[in-house]
N, C-alpha and C positions, 0 to 999 in steps of 0.2 A: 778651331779649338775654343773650350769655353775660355772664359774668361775667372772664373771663379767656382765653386761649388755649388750645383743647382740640387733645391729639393722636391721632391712630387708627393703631395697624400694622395691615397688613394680609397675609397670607401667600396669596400666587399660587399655586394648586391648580391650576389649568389653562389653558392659552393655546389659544383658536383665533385662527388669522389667515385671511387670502381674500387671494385673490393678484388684482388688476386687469389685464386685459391687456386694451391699450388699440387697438379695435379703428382707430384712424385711422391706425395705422404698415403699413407696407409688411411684405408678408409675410415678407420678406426679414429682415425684423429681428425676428418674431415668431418666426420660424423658430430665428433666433441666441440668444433668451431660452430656447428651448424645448433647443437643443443644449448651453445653457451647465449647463442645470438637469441634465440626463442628464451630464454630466460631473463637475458634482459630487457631485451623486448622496446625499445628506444627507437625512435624514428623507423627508419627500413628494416632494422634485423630480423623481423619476424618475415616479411618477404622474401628478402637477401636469404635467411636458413633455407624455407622451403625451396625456393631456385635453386639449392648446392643440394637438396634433398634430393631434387629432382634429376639432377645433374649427374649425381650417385648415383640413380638407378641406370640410368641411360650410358654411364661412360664403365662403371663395374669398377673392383679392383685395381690398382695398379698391379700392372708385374715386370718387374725387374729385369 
């Protein structure tokens, strides 16, 4: 056991994130995540859209 309260800094060198897109929404609205990202257009979004573009074609609709 410690002895007292230890502290740690720690310096962030690199961030990955993964984007979830959640296949039980209507396409309709996966479409609108995918148009919002091409608009703003910041680091990956404009890849990230086309890959869910892409992704639309290939997987279709949801159906319930």
């Amino acid at each position: 056991m410690l002895s007292g309260i230890r502290g740690l800094r720690l310096e962030v060198t690199d961030v990955r994130a993964k984007f979830k897109y959640d296949d039980h929404k209507p396409v309709e609205h996966r479409a609108a995540v995918a148009d919002r990202l091409t608009e703003r257009g910041q680091g990956l979004d404009v890849p990230t859209a086309r890959q869910q573009l892409r992704r639309l074609d290939r997987v279709g609709p949801w159906q319930p």
